[in-house]
Each structure stands twice: as C-alpha cells, then as structure tokens.
TORROPA-509772 format. One record per residue (C-alpha): residue number from 1; residue in one letter; chain; x, y, z. Coordinates in steps of 0.5 Angstrom, whole numbers, plus 500, padded with zeros to 3 digits. Layout:
residues N
- seq / type / mol / xx / yy / zz
- NUM / a / A / X / Y / Z
...
***
This chain:
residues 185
- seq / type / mol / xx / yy / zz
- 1 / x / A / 297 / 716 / 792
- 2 / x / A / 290 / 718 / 793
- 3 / x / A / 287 / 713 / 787
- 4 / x / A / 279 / 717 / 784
- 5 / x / A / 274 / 713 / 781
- 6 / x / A / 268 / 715 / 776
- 7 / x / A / 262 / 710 / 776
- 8 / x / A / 257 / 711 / 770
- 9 / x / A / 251 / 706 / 771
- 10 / x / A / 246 / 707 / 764
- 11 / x / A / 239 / 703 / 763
- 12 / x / A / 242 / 701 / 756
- 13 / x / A / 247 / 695 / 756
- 14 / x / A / 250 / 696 / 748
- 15 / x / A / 250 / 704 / 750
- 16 / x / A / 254 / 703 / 756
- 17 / x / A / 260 / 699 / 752
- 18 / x / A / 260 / 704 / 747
- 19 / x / A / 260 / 709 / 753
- 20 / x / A / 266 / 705 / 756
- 21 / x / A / 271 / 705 / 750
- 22 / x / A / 269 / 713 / 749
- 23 / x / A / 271 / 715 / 757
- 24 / x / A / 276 / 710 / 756
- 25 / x / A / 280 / 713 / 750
- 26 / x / A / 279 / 720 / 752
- 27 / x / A / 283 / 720 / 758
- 28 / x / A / 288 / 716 / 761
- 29 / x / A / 284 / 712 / 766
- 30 / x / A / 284 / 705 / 769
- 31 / x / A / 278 / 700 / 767
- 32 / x / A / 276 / 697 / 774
- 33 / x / A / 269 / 695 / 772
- 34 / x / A / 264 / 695 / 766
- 35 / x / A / 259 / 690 / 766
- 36 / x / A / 251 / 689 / 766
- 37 / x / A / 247 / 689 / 772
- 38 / x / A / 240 / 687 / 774
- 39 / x / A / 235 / 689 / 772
- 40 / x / A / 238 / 690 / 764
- 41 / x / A / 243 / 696 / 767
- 42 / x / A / 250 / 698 / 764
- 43 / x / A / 255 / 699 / 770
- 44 / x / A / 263 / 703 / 768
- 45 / x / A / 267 / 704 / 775
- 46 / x / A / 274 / 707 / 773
- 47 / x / A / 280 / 709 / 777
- 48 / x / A / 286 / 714 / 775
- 49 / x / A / 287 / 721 / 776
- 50 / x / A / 283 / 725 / 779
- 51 / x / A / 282 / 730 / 772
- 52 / x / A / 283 / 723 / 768
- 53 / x / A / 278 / 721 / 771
- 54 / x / A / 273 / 727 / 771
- 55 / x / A / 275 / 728 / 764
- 56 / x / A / 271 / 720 / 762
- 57 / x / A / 266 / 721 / 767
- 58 / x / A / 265 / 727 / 763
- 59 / x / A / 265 / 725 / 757
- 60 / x / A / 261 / 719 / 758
- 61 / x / A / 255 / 723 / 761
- 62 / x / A / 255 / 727 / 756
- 63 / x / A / 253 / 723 / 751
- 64 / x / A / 249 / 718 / 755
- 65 / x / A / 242 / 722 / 755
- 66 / x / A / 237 / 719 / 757
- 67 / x / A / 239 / 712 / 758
- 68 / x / A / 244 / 716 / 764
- 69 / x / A / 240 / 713 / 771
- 70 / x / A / 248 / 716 / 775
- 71 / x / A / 254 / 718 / 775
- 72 / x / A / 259 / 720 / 780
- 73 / x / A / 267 / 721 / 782
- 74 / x / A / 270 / 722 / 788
- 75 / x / A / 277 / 725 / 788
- 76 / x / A / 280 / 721 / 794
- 77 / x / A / 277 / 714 / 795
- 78 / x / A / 277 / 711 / 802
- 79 / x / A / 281 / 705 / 801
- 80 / x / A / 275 / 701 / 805
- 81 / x / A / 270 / 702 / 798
- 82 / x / A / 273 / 697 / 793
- 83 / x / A / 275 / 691 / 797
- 84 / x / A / 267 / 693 / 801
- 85 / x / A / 266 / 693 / 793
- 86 / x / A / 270 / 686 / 791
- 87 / x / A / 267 / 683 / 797
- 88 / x / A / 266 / 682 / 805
- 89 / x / A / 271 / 685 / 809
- 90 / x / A / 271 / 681 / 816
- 91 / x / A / 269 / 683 / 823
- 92 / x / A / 272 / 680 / 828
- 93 / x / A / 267 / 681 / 833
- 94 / x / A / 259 / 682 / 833
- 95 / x / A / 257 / 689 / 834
- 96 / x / A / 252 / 695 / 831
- 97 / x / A / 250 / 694 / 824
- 98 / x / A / 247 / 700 / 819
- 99 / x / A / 245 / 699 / 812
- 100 / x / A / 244 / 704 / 808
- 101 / x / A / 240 / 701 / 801
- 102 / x / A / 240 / 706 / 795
- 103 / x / A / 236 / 706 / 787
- 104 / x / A / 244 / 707 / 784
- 105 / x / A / 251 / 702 / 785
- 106 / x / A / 254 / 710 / 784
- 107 / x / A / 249 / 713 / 790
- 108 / x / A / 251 / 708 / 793
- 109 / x / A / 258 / 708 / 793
- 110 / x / A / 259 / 715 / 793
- 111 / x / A / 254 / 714 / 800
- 112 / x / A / 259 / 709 / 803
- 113 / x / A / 265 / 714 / 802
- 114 / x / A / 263 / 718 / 806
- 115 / x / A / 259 / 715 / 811
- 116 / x / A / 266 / 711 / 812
- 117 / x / A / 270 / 718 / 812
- 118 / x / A / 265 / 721 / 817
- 119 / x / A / 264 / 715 / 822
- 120 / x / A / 269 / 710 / 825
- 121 / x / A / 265 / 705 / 822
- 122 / x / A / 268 / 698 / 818
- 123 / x / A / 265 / 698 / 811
- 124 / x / A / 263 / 690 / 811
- 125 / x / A / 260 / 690 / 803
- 126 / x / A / 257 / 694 / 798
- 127 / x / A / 252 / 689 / 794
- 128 / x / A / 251 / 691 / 787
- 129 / x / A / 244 / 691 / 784
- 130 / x / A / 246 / 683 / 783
- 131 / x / A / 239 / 679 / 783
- 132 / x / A / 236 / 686 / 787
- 133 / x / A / 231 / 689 / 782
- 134 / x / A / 238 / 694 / 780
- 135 / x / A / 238 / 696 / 788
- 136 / x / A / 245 / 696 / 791
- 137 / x / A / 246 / 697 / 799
- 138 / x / A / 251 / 698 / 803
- 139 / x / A / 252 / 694 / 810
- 140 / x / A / 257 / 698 / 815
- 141 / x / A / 259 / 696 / 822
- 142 / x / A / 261 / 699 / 829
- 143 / x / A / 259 / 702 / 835
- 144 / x / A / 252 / 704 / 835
- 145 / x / A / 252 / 712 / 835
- 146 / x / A / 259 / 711 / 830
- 147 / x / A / 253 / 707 / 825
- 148 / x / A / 249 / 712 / 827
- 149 / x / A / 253 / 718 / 825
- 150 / x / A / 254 / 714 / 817
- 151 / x / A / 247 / 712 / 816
- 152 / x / A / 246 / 719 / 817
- 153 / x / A / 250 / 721 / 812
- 154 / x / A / 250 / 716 / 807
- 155 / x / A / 242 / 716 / 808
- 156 / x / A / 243 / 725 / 807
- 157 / x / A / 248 / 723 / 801
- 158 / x / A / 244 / 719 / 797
- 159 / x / A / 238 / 723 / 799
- 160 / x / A / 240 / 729 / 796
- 161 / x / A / 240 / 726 / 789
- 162 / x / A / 234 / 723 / 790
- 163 / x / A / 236 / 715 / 790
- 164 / x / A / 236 / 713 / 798
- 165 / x / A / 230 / 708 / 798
- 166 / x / A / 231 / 706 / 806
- 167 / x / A / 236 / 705 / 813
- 168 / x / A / 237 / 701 / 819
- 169 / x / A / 241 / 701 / 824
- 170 / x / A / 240 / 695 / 829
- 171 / x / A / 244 / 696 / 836
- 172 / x / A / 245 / 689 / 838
- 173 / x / A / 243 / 685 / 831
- 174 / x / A / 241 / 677 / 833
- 175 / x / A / 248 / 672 / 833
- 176 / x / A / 243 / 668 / 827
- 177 / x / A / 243 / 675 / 823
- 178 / x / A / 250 / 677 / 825
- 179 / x / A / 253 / 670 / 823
- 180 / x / A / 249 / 671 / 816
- 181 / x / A / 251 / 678 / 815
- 182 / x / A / 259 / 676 / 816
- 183 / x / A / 259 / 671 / 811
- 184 / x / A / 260 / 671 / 804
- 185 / x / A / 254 / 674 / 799
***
C-alpha cells in the first residue's frame, strides 16, 4: 500500500489548529503531525489516501489565506521520508553527503521525495525548522555523482516554488563531520 501524505505549514498557530480540525473532519485521513515550529509557525502533516488527502490539503488551503507560508501532497511517499522525518536513518560507512536546505518543512520534504525517487542516495534526516529561524533541510548520503544528481533535483524542486535557500555536496566530508552528521540531532 502507497501511503500519501499533505503538509500544510501556516505563519499563525491558532489558524493552524483550527485548520487541522477542518482537513481532518473533511475527509478520512490520518493525523500524522500538527504542531508549532520555529519561528511562531504552524505545521499539519497528514497520511491516507490520495483523494482523502488532496481533499484536506485542499480545504485547508483554501481558507488559510494569508497566513499560508506552503502546501503540498505527494500521492506516493517514498518510504525513506518519515523515518528521515521522525529521525536519523544509519549509514554504515562514510561516503558522499549532500544537503539541500529550503524556507518550507514541505519544500523540503516534497524535495527529498524526489530527490530520493530519482538518485540511489539514503536519505539520513530531514530536520524541521526546529531552532533554525523556520528553515528545514535535508542531509542525503551516497556516491558522489548519486548525491550529485538528488541535490539537483531537490535543489530544481524546491526552486521552482521559489523556497531553495543553498546546497552542498561534499565528496569525502572529514571523519569529524561525518561522525556529527550520523549521530542523533
């Protein structure tokens, strides 16, 4: 089973909670997240169906006006996004990293999707505008032409709404940053 998921992220916290109950009772879907981020934002991260899930998003979005910072749904979750969202994912051994930072939790989620659809790259963590001025970014590892290729492309996706802030991609990062970046944020 394909599991979908909707992230609506808002600069009000009290609209936000409001907002959740509405996409929640308009359509049969999965509460997954809804909390405050930094810096006074609202994040709503839901699961279900596809239509379920459009149908929320939709109806959130709709009445969020101008406190509406993003949205967005993907129909067909890569499985490597909530574990990369809920924490780190383990490398084994040291290799190629790429970080793709973006203004949006969901420009950056909706990047790592496919940047982790289109590269054989491990998405190691996904860290959400906790403590970072409402940034979130992305930290993917792999061989250097792989973290080439979904930097690129999470770089293109988050672009193309205007929310990619800056990427890297180190080849051989130093053992010192390695070991930080594999260890529990």
């Amino acid at each position: 089973m394909s599991q979908s998921i909707g992230i609506l992220e808002l600069t009000s916290i009290a609209k936000g909670i409001e907002l959740a109950d509405l996409m929640l009772k308009s359509a049969g879907v999965t509460l997954l997240a809804s909390k405050t981020l930094c810096p006074g934002k609202y994040l709503v991260i839901l699961g279900g169906d596809v239509g379920a899930v459009q149908q929320s998003i939709a109806s959130g979005t709709q009445q969020a006006g101008d406190t509406l910072v993003d949205s967005m749904v993907i129909p067909r979750l890569h499985p490597s996004i909530l574990p990369a969202i809920s924490g780190l994912t383990p490398v084994d051994q040291r290799q190629s990293v790429g970080v793709v930072e973006t203004w949006s939790v969901a420009a950056c989620v909706e990047a790592a999707d496919a940047a982790v659809k289109a590269a054989n790259v491990t998405l190691m963590r996904i860290h959400m505008a906790f403590g970072i001025g409402g940034k979130c970014y992305m930290v993917l590892a792999g061989e250097v032409s792989d973290v080439r290729n979904a930097v690129q492309v999470a770089s293109d996706a988050a672009g193309a709404k205007g929310l990619l802030v800056n990427r890297c991609v180190i080849p051989r990062p130093h053992d010192a940053l390695w070991r930080q970046l594999v260890q529990e944020a």
